[in-house]
C-alpha atoms as one frame of an Amber mdcrd trajectory, in Angstrom:
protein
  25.986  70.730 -95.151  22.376  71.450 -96.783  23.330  69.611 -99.967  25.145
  66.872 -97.676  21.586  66.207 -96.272  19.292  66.063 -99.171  21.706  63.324
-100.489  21.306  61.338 -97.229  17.460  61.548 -96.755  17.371  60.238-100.795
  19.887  57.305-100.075  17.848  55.920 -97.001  14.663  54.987 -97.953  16.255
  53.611-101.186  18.037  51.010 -99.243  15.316  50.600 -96.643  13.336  49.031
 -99.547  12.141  45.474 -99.601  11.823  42.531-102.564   8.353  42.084-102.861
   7.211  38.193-101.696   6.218  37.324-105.437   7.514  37.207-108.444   4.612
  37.690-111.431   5.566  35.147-114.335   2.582  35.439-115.802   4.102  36.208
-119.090   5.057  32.181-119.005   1.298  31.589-120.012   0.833  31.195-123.770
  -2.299  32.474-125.248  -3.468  33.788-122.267  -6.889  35.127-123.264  -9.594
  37.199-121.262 -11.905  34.746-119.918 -14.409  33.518-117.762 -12.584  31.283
-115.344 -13.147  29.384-111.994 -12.281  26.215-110.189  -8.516  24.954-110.969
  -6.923  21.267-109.930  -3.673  19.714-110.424  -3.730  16.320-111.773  -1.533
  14.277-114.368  -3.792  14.892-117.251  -1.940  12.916-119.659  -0.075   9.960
-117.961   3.728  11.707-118.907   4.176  11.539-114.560   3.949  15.131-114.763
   1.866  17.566-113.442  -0.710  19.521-114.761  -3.087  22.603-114.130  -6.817
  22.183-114.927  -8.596  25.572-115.276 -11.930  25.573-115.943 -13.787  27.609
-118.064 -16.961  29.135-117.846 -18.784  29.349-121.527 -14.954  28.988-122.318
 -12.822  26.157-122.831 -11.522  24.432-120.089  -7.345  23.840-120.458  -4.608
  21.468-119.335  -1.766  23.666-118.467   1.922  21.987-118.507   5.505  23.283
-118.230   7.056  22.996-121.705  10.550  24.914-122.357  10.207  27.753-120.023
   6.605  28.140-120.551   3.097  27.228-119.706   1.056  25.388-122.542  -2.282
  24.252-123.089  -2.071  20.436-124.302  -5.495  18.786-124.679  -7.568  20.534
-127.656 -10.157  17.222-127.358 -14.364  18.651-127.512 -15.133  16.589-124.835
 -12.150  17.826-122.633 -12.798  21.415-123.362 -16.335  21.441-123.262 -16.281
  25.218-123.909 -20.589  25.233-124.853 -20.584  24.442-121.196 -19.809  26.628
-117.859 -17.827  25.084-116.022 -16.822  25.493-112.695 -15.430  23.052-110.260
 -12.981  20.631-110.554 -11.181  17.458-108.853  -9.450  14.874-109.691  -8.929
  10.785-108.286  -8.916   7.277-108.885 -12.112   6.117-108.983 -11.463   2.955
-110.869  -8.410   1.247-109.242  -6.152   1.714-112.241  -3.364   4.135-111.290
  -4.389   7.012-112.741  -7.175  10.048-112.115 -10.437  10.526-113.364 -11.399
  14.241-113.412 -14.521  15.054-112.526 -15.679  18.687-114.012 -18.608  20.541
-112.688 -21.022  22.332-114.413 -23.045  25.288-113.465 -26.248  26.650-115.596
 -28.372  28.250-113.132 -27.390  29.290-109.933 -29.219  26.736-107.934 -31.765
  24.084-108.221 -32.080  21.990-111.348 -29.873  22.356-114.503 -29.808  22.224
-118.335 -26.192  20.201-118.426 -25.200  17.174-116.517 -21.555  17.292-115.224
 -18.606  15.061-116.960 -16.433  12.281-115.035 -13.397  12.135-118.035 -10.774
   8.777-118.329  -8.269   8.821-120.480  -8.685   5.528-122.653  -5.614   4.684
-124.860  -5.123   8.941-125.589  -8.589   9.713-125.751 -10.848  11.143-123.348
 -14.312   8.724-122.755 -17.305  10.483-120.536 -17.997   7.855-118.319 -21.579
   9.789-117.629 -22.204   9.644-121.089 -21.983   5.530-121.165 -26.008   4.640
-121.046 -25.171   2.165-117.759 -24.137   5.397-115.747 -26.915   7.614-116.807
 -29.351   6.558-114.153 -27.786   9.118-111.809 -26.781  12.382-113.525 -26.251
  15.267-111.538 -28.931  17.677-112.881 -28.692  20.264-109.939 -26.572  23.323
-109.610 -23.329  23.137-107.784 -20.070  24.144-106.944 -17.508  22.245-105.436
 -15.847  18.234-105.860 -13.845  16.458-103.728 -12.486  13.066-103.508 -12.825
  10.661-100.788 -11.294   7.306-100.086 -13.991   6.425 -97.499 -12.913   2.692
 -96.829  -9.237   3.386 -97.441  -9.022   0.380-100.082  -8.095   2.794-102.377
 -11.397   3.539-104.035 -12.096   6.892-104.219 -15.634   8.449-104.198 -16.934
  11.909-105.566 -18.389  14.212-103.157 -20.758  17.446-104.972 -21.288  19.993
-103.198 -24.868  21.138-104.865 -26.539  24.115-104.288 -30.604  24.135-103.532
 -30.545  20.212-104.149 -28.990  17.098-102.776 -25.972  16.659-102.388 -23.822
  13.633-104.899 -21.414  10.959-104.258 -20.876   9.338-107.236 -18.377   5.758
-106.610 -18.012   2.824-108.968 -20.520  -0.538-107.938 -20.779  -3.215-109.590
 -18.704  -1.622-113.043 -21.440   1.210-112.970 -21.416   4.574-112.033 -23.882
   5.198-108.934 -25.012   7.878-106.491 -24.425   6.923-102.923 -25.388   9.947
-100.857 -28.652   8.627-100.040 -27.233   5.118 -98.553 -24.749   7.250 -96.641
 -26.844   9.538 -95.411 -24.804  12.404 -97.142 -27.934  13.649 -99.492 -28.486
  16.805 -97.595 -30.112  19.679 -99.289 -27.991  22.799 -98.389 -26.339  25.896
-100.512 -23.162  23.581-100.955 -19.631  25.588-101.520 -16.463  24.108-100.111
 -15.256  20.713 -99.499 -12.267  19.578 -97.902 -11.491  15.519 -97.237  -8.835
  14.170 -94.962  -7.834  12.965 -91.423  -9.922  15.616 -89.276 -10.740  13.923
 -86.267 -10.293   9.965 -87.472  -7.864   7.904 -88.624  -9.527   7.700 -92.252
 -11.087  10.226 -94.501 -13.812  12.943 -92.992 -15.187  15.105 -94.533 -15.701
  18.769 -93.787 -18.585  20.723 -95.835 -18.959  24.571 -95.850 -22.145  25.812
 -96.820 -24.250  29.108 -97.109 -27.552  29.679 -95.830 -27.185  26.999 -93.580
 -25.273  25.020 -90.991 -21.419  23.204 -91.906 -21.036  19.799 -92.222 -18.617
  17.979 -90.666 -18.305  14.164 -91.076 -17.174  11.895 -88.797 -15.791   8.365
 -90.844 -16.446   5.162 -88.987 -15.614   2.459 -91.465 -16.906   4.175 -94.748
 -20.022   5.354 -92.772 -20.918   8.876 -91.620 -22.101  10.631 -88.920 -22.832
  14.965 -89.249 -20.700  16.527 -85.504 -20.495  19.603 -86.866 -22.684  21.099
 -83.827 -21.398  18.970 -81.265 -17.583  19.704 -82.694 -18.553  23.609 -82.592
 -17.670  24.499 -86.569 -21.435  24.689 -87.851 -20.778  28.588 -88.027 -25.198
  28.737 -89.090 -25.142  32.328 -89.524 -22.282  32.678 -92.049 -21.712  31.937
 -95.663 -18.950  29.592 -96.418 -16.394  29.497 -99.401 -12.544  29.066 -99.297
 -11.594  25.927 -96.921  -8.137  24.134 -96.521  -6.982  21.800 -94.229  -3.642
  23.394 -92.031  -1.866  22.396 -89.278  -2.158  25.742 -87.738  -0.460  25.136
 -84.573   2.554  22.800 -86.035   1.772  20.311 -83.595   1.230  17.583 -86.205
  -2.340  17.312 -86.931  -4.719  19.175 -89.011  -6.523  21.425 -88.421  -9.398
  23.703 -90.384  -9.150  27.012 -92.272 -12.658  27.885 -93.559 -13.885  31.528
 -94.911 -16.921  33.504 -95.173 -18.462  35.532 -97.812 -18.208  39.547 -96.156
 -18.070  37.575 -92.920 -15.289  36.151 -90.333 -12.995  34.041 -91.558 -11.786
  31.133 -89.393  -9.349  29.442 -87.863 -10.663  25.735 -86.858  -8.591  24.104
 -84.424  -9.118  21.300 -81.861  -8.879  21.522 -78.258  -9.879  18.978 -76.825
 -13.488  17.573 -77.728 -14.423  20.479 -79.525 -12.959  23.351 -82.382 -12.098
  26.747 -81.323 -11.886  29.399 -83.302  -8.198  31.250 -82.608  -8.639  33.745
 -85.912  -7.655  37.518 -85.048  -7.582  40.376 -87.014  -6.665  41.449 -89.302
  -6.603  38.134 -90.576 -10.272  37.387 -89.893 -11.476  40.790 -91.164 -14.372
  40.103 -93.408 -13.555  40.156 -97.167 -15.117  38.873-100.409 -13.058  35.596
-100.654 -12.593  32.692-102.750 -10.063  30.603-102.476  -7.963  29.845 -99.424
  -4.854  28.120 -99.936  -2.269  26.948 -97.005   1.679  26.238 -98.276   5.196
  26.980 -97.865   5.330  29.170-100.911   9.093  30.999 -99.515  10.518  27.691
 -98.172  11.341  29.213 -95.051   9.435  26.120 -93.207   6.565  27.983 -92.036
   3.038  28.117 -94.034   1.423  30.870 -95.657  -1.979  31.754 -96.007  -3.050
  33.044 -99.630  -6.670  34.678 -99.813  -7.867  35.282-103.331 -10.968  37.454
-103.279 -12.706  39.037-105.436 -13.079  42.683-106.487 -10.939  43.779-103.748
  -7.015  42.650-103.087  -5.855  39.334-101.799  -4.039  38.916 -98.891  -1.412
  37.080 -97.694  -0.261  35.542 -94.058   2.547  33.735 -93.058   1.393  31.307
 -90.036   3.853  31.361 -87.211   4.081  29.271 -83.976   1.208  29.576 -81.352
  -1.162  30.257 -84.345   0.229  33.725 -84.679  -1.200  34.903 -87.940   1.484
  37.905 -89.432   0.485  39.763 -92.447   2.875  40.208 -95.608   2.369  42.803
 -97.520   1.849  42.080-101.225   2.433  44.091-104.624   2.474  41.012-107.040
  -0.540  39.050-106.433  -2.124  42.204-104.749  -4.763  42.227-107.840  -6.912
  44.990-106.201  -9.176  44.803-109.581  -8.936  40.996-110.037 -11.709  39.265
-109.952 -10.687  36.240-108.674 -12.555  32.681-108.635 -10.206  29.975-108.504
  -6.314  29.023-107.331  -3.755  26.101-107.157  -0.097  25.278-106.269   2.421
  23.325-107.781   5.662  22.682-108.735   4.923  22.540-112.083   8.886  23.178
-113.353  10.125  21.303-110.631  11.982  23.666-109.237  11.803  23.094-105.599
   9.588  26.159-105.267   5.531  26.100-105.959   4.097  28.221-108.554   0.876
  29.467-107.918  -1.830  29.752-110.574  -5.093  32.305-110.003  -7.822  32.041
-111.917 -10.651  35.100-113.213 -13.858  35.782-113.970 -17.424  35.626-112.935
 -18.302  39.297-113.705 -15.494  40.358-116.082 -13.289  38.679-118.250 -10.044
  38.384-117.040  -6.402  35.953-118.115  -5.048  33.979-115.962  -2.164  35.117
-113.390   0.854  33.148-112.198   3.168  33.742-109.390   6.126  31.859-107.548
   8.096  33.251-104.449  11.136  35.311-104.987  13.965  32.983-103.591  17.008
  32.207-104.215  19.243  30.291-101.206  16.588  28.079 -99.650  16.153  23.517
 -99.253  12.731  22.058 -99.475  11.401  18.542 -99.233   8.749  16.804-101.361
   6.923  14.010-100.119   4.279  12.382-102.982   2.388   9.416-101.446   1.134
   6.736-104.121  -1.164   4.015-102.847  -1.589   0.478-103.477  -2.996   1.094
-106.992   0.029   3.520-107.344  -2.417   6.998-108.029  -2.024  10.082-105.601
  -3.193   9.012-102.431  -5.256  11.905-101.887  -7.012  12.118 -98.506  -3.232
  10.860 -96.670  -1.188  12.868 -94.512   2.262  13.649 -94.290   3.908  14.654
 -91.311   7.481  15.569 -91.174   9.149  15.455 -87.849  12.339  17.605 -86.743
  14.524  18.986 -83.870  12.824  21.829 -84.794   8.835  21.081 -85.784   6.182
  18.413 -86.174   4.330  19.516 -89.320   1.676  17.456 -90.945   0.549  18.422
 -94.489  -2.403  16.930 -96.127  -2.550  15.261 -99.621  -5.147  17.369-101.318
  -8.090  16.076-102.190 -10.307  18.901-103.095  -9.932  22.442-101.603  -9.599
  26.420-101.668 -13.165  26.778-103.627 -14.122  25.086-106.422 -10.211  23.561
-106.548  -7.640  20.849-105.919  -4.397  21.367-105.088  -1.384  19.209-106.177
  -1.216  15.967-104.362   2.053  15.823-102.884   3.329  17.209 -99.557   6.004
  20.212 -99.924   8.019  21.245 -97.281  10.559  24.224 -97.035  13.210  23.623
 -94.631  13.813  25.845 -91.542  17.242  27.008 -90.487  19.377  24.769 -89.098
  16.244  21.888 -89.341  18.298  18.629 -89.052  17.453  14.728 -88.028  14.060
  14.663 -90.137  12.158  11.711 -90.498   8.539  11.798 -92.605   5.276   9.884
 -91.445   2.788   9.044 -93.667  -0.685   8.404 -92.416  -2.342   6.185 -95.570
  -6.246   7.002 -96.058  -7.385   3.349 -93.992  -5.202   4.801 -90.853  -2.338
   2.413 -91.238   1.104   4.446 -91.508   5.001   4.393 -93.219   8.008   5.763
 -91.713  11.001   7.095 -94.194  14.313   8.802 -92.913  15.477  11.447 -95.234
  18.894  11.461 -95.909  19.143  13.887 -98.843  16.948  17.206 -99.193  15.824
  19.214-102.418  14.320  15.977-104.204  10.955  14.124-104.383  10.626  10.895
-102.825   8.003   8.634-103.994   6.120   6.339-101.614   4.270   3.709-102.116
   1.659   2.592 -99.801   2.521  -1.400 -99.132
């Protein structure tokens, strides 16, 4: 009977055990040095229609990751791309010129704030070669010579134009559009040339029906953006997010509540993290622990990495271990418990999602660095039976309509996704709208809200695929 129940209290916890949420595939990265890494985007870096990472690099060279036979490869070996006598670290990526495909626009970092050595680069790809548009002598009248961190695009007409916001730290802040052929600063027209300790951007339908714009900064209040007609008003205070006594990094736009608008998910350096959403004529702040326990964070990303239908929270910090939260309904925030991904030494700085093997399920890249050099880690969800739903808005030009929402509608949600334009910290997520399907979901149609308010209906008839829209 003794030896009957050792053998039982051995078999238990063995089949009380649990896969762990991630799988680590970081062994698909070739030549996956120790480096200093931060911001990371997702763009179609060489007009193939596929997508690629972007990792920056820090006094190392910055890459152009891509799927290739079961494995992640750098492709662009160009000086000018890889930059690595620079140090690099934000990144973003949009149409600034009207011709279908992305500029990317790579910030660099000398000094920790105030003016800089090294002027930032705006790279298009010219017949298979990268130009500098900031190096053209027209466009040098307004370098960016300060220190700063993040980039974000914003389509603040909704023609399809995209401008460059820089978030600069101890100077004024950029945005950098295309006038008259040239390249030109127009923060100071647009009353956007605040001088703050810039760190996250986020750009998308916040509160109108074209692109805001919603700023978090340290050592000093949050912007928040209000766009009537491609002009700006600052509501953070009267909207309640200017958080003055915090110190912002990691920011995505979520619809926490799945009621079909989006909401904000900002963090704070060894402060509260937040939860951003509106009721009524004003943001509250529904964050609980443990999920707004202070931690040293970086990026914040918000996606359906399981395909289970609901959103998940990733928080990459640094020097301590991420975290992970699946958002449920009511803005119930439940932690998952992490091994792979954990990184309790990583020193994190920088993190996207894609599907970069089209597989239906998003691979997530984290980047390293800062104080230690560290390679870069990869991770995907451990799935196997599961549907999902990609949605990838094109507009009129036919590049990513960044700054658009998607909303998918159900008998079982409303659930509006944003089409990244810049987020996380220092990043840019892929621009294209992935769902996982819930149990049972049925009788789903997708909205898409373009970036100059107007909107397109689509019925899905078949799951598991991409469909590409394009705005009319």
């Amino acid at each position: 009977m003794r030896y009957f129940l050792i053998i039982l209290l051995i078999i238990i916890p063995i089949k009380g055990q649990t896969k762990d949420f991630f799988l680590d595939i970081t062994d698909q990265i070739q030549d996956n040095e120790f480096r200093l890494s931060y911001g990371v985007s997702v763009t179609d870096v060489n007009k193939d229609n596929k997508f690629d990472f972007v990792v920056t690099g820090f006094g190392f060279k910055n890459l152009a990751l891509t799927y290739k036979d079961g494995k992640i490869v750098n492709i662009i070996n160009e000086d000018i791309f890889t930059d690595p006598s620079r140090r690099t670290i934000g990144v973003a990526a949009c149409d600034i010129d009207k011709d279908g495909y992305e500029e990317i626009y790579f910030l660099n970092t000398d000094t920790y704030s105030g003016d800089k050595i090294y002027s930032d680069r705006l790279l298009d790809l010219n017949k298979d070669k990268f130009i500098d548009l900031f190096e053209i002598k027209k466009n040098k009248a307004d370098l960016n010579l300060t220190a700063g961190r993040s980039v974000v695009c914003v389509d603040r007409k909704g023609n399809g134009q995209y401008g460059i916001y820089v978030a600069n730290y101890g100077g004024p802040t950029r945005f950098y559009e295309k006038v008259n052929n040239k390249i030109n600063d127009q923060a100071a027209k647009l009353g956007l040339n605040k001088i703050t300790g810039g760190r996250a951007i986020v750009s998308g339908h916040i509160l109108s029906d074209q692109s805001d714009i919603f700023a978090a900064n340290e050592r000093g209040d949050n912007f928040l953006y209000y766009n009537v007609n491609g002009s700006f008003t600052d509501v953070a205070k009267d909207y309640k997010v200017e958080d003055r006594y915090e110190n912002g990094r990691g920011t995505a736009l979520s619809d926490i509540l799945y009621r079909g608008r989006l909401d904000i998910l900002t963090s704070n350096w060894d402060g509260n993290h937040r939860a951003y959403v509106l009721d009524g004529d004003k943001f509250k702040d529904i964050a609980q622990p443990p999920y707004s326990n202070p931690t040293k964070i970086r990026t914040v990303i918000s996606a359906d990495f399981d395909n289970d239908g609901y959103d998940e929270i990733f928080m990459n910090n640094i020097g301590e271990p991420n975290k992970l939260f699946k958002i449920l309904e009511d803005g119930k925030f439940k932690e998952i418990k992490i091994k792979n991904g954990l990184e309790t030494l990583g020193l994190g700085t920088g993190a996207a999602v894609a599907d970069i093997d089209g597989d239906g399920i998003l691979e997530l890249l984290v980047s390293h660095g800062e104080t230690g050099l560290q390679p870069i880690t990869f991770y995907k969800a451990d799935i196997n039976d599961f549907n999902y739903l990609r949605i990838k808005p094109l507009n009129k030009y036919g590049a990513p309509a960044r700054g658009s929402t998607v909303t998918l509608k159900s008998n079982k949600r409303i659930h509006s996704k944003t089409i990244d334009a810049g987020s996380g910290y220092l990043c840019q997520m892929e621009p294209v709208a992935h769902y996982g399907i819930r149990e049972n979901e049925k009788d789903i149609k997708v909205e898409i809200k373009w970036t100059n308010g107007s909107k397109s209906t689509l019925n899905i008839e078949d799951l598991n695929k991409t469909y590409e829209v394009k705005q009319n």
